[in-house]
N, C-alpha and C positions, 0 to 999 in steps of 0.2 A: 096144564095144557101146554105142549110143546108146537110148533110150526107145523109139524105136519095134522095133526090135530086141529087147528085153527085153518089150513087150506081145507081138510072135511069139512070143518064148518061154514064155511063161505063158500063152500061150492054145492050147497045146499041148496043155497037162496040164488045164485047164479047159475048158469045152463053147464059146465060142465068142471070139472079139478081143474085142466088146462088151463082156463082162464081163472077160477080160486086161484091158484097158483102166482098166476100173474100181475094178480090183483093185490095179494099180501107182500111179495118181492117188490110191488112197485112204491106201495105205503112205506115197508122200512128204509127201501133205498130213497124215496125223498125226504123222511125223515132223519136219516143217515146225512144225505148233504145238506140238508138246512144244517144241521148244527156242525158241518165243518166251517160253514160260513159265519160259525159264529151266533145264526138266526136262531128266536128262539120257533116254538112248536105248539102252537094253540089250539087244542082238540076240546072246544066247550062241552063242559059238563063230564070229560073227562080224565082232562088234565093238561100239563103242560112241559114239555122237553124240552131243555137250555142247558147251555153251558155253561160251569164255570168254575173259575179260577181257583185252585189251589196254590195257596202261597208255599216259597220253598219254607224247609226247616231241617233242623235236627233232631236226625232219628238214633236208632240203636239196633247195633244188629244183638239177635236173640240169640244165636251160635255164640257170640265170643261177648257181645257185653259192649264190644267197642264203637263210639261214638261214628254217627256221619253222616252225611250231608244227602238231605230228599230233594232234589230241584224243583222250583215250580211247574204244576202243568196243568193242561184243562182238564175240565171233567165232566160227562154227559149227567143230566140231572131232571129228574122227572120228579113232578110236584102234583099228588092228584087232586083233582076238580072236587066241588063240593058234593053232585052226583056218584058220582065213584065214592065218593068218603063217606056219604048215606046207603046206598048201596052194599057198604061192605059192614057197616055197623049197624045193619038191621036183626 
């Protein structure tokens, strides 16, 4: 299922796409700034979106073999719920 897929399906159950639409754009984009801020993302029963930390290290580039440096950065991370994890191992 891609985005535009998932606005068919919520505009199903709501009066018109226009507002599906709006309604899916408004979930990502506050899910989106919560984890700039660092917050994490508590969707019970379905899981949960946080970020974090990758440590720097030393990598390798695959073209030439030679060694170099990966900086640290953050990372968005999604952990699912125990409903979701039953749901999909049915």
């Amino acid at each position: 299922m891609n985005k535009g897929e998932l606005i068919n399906a919520v505009a199903k159950v709501v009066s018109s796409k226009k507002e599906a639409q709006a309604a899916v754009d408004c979930v990502l984009s506050e899910i989106t700034g919560a984890l700039e801020k660092n917050e994490a993302v508590q969707l019970v029963g379905f899981g949960t979106f946080k970020v974090n930390k990758r440590s720097a290290r030393e990598g390798r580039n695959p073209q030439t073999g030679e060694t170099m440096h990966i900086a640290e950065k953050m990372v968005p991370k999604f952990v699912p719920g125990k409903a979701l994890k039953d749901a999909v191992n049915t």
